[in-house]
N, C-alpha and C positions, 0 to 999 in steps of 0.2 A: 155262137154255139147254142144259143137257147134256141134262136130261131131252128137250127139242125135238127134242134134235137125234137121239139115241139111237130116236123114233118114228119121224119120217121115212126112216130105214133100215128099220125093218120096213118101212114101207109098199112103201119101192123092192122090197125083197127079197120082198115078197108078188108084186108085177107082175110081177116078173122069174119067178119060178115058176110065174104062170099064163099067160105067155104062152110057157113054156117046152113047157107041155104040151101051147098050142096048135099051132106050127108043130117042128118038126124041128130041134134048131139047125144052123147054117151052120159046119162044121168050118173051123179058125179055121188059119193058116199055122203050120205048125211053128216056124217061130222068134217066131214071136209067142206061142204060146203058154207055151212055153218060159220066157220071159223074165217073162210074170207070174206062172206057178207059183211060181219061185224068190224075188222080190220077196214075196209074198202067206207062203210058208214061212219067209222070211230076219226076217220083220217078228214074227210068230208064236212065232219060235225066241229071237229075242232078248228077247223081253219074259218070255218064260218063265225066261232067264237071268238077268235081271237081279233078279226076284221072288227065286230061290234065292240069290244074294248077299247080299241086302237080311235076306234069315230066317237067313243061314249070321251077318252079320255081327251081326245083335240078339244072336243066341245068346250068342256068345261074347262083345259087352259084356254081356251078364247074367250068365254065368262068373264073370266077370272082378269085376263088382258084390260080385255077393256071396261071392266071396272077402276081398274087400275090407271089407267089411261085417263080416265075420266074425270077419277077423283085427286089426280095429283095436284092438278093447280091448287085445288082447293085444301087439300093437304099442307101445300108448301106457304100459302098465303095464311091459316089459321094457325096454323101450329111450326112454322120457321124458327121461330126464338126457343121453341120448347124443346126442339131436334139439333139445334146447333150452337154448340158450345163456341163457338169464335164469337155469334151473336152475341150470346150471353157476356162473354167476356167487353164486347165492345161497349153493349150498351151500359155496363157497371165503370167502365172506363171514364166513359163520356159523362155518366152523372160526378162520380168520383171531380172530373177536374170543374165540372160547371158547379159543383162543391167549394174547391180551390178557390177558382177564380171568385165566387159568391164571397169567401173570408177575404182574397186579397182586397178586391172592389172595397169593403166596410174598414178593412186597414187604411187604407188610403184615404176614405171619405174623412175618416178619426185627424187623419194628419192632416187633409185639407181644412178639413175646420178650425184646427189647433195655427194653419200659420196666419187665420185674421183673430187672433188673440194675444199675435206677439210683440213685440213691446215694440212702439210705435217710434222711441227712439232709434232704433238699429242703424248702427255709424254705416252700414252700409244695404240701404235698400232695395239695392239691385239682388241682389244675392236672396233675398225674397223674393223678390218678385220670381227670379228663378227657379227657384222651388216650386212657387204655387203652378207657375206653367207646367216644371215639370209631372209634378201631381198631378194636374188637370188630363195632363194625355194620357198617362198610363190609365186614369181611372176610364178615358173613353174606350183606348185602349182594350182595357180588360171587359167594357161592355161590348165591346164592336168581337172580341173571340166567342163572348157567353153567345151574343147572337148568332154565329154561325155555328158554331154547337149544336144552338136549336134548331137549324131549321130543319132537320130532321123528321124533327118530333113537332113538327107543329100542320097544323090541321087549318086553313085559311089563316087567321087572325089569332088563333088560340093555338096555348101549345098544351102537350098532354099533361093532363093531370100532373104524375110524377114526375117532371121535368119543373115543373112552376114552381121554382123559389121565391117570386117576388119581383120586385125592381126598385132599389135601392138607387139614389139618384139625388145629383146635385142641385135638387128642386129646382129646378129652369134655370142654374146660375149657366152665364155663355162665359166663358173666362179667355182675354183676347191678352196677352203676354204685354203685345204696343200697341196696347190700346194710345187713345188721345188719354192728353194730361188733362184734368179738370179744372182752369184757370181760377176757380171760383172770383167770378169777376162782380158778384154782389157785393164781396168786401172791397171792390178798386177805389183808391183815395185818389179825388181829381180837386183841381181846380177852373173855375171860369175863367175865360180868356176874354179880356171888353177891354178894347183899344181905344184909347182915348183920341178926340180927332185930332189930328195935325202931328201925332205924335207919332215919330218912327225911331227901329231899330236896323240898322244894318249889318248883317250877317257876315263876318269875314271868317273863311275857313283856306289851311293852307297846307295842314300836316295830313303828305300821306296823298291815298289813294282815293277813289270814288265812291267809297265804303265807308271811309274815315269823313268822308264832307259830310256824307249822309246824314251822320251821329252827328259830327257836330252842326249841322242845319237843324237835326232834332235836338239840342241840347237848347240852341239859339229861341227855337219857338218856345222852350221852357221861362226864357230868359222874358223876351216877349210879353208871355201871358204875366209875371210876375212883375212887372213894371208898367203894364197896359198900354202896349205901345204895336202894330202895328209891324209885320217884319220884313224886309226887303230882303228878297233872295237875292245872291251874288250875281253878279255880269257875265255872261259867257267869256267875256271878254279879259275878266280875269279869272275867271272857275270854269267849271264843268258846265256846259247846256243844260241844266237841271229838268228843263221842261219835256227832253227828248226821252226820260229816265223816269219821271214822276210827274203825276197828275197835281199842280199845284194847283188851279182852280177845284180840284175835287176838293181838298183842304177848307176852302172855304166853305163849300157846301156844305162837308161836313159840321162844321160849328152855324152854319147859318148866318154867317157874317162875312165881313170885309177882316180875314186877320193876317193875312200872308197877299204880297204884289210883287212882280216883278222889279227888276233896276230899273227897264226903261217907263214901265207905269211910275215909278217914281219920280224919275227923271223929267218926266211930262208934267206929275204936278208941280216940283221943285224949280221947274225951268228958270225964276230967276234969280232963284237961289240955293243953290246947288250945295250945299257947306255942311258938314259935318260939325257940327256944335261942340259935341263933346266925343273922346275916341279915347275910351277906358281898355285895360289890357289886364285880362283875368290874371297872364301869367308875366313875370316879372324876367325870369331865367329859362334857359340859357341867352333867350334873346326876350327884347320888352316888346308884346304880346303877340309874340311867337313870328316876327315879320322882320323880314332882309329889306334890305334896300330897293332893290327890284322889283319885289311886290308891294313897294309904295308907290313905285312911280307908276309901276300900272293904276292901281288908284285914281292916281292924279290923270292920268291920260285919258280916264272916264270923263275929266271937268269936272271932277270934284278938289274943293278945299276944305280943308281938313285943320282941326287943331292939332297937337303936341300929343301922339299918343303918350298918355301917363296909367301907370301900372297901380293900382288900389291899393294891393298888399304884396308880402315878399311869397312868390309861388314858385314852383321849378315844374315843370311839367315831367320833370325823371320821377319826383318823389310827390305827386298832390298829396293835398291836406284835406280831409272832408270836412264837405260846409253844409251851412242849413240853409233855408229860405231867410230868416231873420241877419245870416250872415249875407247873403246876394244885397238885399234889400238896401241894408246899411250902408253899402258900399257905392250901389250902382243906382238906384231910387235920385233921379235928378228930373229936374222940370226944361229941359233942355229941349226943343223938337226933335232935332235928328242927331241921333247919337249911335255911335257904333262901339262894339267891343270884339275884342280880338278875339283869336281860333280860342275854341273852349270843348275842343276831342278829348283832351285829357283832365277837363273839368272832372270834381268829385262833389256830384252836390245834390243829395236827397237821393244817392245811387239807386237804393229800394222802392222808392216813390216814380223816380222816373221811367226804370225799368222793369215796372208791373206790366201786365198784359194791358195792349191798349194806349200805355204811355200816360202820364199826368195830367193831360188836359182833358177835361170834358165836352166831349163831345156827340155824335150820332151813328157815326163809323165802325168797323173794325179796329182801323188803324188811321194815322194820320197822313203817314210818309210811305207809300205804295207805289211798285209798278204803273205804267201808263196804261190807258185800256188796249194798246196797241200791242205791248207787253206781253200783259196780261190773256189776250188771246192767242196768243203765236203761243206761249207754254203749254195751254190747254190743248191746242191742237198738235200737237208734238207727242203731249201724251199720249192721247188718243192715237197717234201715229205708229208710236214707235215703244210704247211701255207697260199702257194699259195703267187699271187702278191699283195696283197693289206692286207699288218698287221703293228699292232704296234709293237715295242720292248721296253720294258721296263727293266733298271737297277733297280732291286731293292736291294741296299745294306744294309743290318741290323746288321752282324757279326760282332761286335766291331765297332760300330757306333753309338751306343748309349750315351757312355762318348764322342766319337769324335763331335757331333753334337752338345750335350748338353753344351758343351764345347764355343761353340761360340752362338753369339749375333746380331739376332734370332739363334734359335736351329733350325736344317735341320732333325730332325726324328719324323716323323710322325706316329700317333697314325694310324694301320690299317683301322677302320670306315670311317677318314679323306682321308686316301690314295685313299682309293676305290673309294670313291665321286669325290677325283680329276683325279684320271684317267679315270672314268667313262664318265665325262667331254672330256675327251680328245678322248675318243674311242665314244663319240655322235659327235664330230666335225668332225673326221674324218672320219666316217663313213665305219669305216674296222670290220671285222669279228671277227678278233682273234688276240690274244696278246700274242706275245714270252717274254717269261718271264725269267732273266738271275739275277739268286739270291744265293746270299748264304746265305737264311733265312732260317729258320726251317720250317719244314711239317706245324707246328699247325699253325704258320703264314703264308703259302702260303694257305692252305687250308679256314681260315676266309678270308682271299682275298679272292679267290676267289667265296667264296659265297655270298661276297657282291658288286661284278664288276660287275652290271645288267643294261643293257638298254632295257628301253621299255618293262619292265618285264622277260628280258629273258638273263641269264647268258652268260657271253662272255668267252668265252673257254680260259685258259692261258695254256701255253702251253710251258714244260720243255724238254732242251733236256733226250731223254732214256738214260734207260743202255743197255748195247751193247746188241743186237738180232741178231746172224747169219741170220736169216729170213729177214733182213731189211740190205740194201745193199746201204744205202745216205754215211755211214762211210769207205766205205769199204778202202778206199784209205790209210786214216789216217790207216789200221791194215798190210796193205800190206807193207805201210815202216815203221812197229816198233814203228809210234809215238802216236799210239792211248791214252797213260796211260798217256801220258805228261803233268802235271798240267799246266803247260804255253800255249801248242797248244791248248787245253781246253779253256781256255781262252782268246786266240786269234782267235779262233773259235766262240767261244760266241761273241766278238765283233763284229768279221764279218758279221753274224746273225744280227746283231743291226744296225751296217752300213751302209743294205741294205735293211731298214723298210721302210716304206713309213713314219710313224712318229716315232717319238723315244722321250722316255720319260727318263730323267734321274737320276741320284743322287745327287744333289748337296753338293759338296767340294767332290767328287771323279773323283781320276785322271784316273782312268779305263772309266768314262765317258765322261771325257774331251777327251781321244782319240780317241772314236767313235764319237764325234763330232766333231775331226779333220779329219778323215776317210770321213764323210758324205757331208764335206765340198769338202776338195778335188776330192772325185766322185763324187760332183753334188747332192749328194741325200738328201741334208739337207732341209726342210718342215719348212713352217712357222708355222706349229702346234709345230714342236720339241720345246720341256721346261725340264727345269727341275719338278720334281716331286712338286704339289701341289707351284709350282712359285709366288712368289707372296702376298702366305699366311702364316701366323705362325702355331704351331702346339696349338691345342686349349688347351692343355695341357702338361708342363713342369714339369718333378721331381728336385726335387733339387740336389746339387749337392754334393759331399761328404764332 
């Protein structure tokens, strides 16, 4: 319609001009003309004013734009905290709790300090020690929040002025829950071992298992060094392979002498006279010194002749008697060459002397009675295989230990549910990965174990040794000399594994456990976490008995 309409104005204004040229116009009355002039100029004038308004006022909101425009960043970057109250609020927030946390941190430090003040008797030490661990995390704890607080407010290395309360701090203490036990082995009491020549002891051990010789071969070199005699280890022939198990030349090495030999090195010197001189029997009851019938004749089937085992004094190996070095002495001190005394597993004699770290003889070792180096590397590489440096080992023994346990007052066999909670326990303290597990239980009970050994909702791997895999190469040692099938280095393997845990949990009244805590002792690697299995507590449930 504008377009329409804007035409028919030309057209008017075309007529109007040609009929302008046709006649003369008719001069119009002064006040009439007048009056449209200034109408036709007033109408003209304003629309031209209103156009410069219209361009004066765009300008200067576009000024005004992009100033605004311009200066926002810089607006919102200097002055944000001073325009927004959520700001305000957070950042009085965040001082507020890095406040908090600044009193809780110095509560704790007060009570950290407060439990190496506390009385040193405490019937129960563990129960400290747990404390001070648990203290120690919360305090890192509560630094490990302060610091994320900050990072905030921090500017490279530095944080803002107002934010820096300090740093309040367990002066460098590293505080490890199981850590290593501190043997303090400057105070260990020993004695010299100096064999006199021609003069021997022969070792007979009979009670029990491989674990049980062990102890009593270590009890025998006790016996040995205190009469100065030279000790002949057992015969395979009627004991264990001792050599397949332990390094008995290292032994020597260690004291730097001739003080431990084989049977048949003996046999060789002895060759033409093979005789037991004198065969003393530490224990009198239930049998005189502790030997059947059958294990005499093996004896004899060595070619040796033997006198009249006679028993020293009245002993019962259910109830020993402790004795001293001055009592040994009296008794067994003869000028005899070769002489033997009976098993002495359940000897009681200098119990504290002998079972220091290290053992009572002095020597240059760790230890006396150790893995073979054959052993000894097959564990190492197992680790490295399969567990890395930071695990537990756990003894679990269940095979005929149910009547053994039941049998005593408390009973030591715990219901699985119970187990898993206290070991659970024990892998939250320690805070390791995974648990070498050394059992002769059944599948169905290793398997409900381990579906209930969970921390923090998430199952702890236990972890048996395999069956042989060519593809896996940790064993390979043990195949190369023939001893891989040997139920005993099996077993002497398994403790070594156990040995060398950072915690070790064990069995208690097993003497297979008692050796890896002599082991752990003597290397040093004994933890103040090490216990036995659920320590402490009974089992919540007892059968009766037959």
């Amino acid at each position: 319609m504008q377009m329409d309409s804007s035409s028919d104005e030309e057209d008017d204004r075309h007529n109007l001009i040609h009929q302008n040229e046709m006649k003369p116009p008719t001069p119009p009355s002064a006040a009439a003309f007048h009056i449209e002039d200034f109408s036709s100029r007033f109408r003209r004038f304003n629309f031209r004013l209103k156009k410069r308004y219209i361009l004066a006022i765009l300008a200067i909101f576009i000024v005004l734009l992009f100033y605004s425009v311009a200066d926002i960043r810089s607006l919102f970057s200097t002055s944000s905290l001073s325009f927004d109250p959520l700001a305000d609020r957070m950042k009085e927030s965040e001082l507020r709790a890095i406040y908090l946390l600044r009193q809780q941190q110095l509560g704790l430090l007060t009570a950290w300090n407060r439990t190496f003040q506390s009385n040193a008797s405490d019937p129960n030490p563990n129960r400290l020690e747990d404390l001070k661990s648990a203290l120690f995390k919360q305090i890192s704890l509560n630094r490990e929040i302060q610091q994320v607080l900050l990072n905030p407010h921090r500017t490279g290395n530095v944080v803002e002025p107002e934010f820096d309360f300090g740093n309040a701090s367990l002066s460098g203490v590293s505080y490890d829950r199981c850590r290593t036990v501190d043997q303090n082995l400057s105070q260990r009491k020993t004695i010299e071992w100096n064999p006199k020549d021609g003069k021997f002891l022969l070792a007979i051990c009979v009670s029990g298992q491989m674990s049980n010789h062990l102890i009593c071969l270590e009890k025998h070199m006790f016996f040995a060094a205190l009469l100065n005699r030279v000790l002949v280890v057992p015969s395979s022939k009627v004991d264990y392979q001792y050599d397949r198990v332990v390094d008995i030349d290292r032994i020597n090495k260690c004291l730097g002498k001739k003080v431990v030999i084989s049977f048949e090195e003996f046999a060789n010197v002895k060759k033409d006279h093979l005789h037991i001189d004198k065969f003393l029997c530490y224990f009198s009851q239930p049998q005189l010194c502790y030997l059947d019938d059958e294990r005499l004749k093996k004896l004899s089937s060595l070619g040796l002749s033997m006198s009249k085992p006679q028993a020293v004094w009245d002993e019962d190996t259910r109830n020993p008697k402790k004795k001293t070095v001055q009592d040994v002495l009296s008794k067994f001190a003869y000028d005899d060459d070769v002489m033997a005394i009976g098993d002495v597993f359940y000897a009681e004699v200098e119990h504290e002397w002998v079972m220091q770290p290290g053992g009572p003889i002095a020597h240059k070792c760790k230890t006396l009675i150790e893995p073979n180096r054959l052993i000894l590397l097959t564990a190492q590489r197992f680790i490295q295989t399969f567990l890395g440096r930071n695990f537990i080992a756990l003894h679990f023994r269940r095979h005929g230990f149910l009547k053994f346990c039941n049998a005593k007052k408390p009973s030591c066999f715990y219901p699985i549910p119970q187990a898993a909670d206290c070991i659970s326990r024990v892998v939250e303290r320690a805070d390791a990965p995974v648990i070498y597990l050394s059992t002769d239980a059944a599948e169905s009970e290793t398997g409900l174990l381990q579906s209930l050994v969970v921390l923090n909702g998430r199952p702890v791997p236990l972890v048996i040794r395999p069956a042989r895999n060519s593809a896996e190469k940790w064993d390979a040692l043990l195949y190369r000399h023939g001893i891989e099938e040997d139920s005993q280095v099996e077993a002497m393997l398994d403790k070594t594994i156990c040995a060398m845990s950072s915690v070790f949990i064990g069995a208690p009244g097993s003497t297979f456990t008692e050796d890896i805590l002599r082991l752990r002792k003597d290397w040093g690697s004994a933890s103040l976490c090490d216990e036995y299995l659920c320590q402490g507590e009974e089992p919540n449930v007892v059968a009766e008995n037959e």
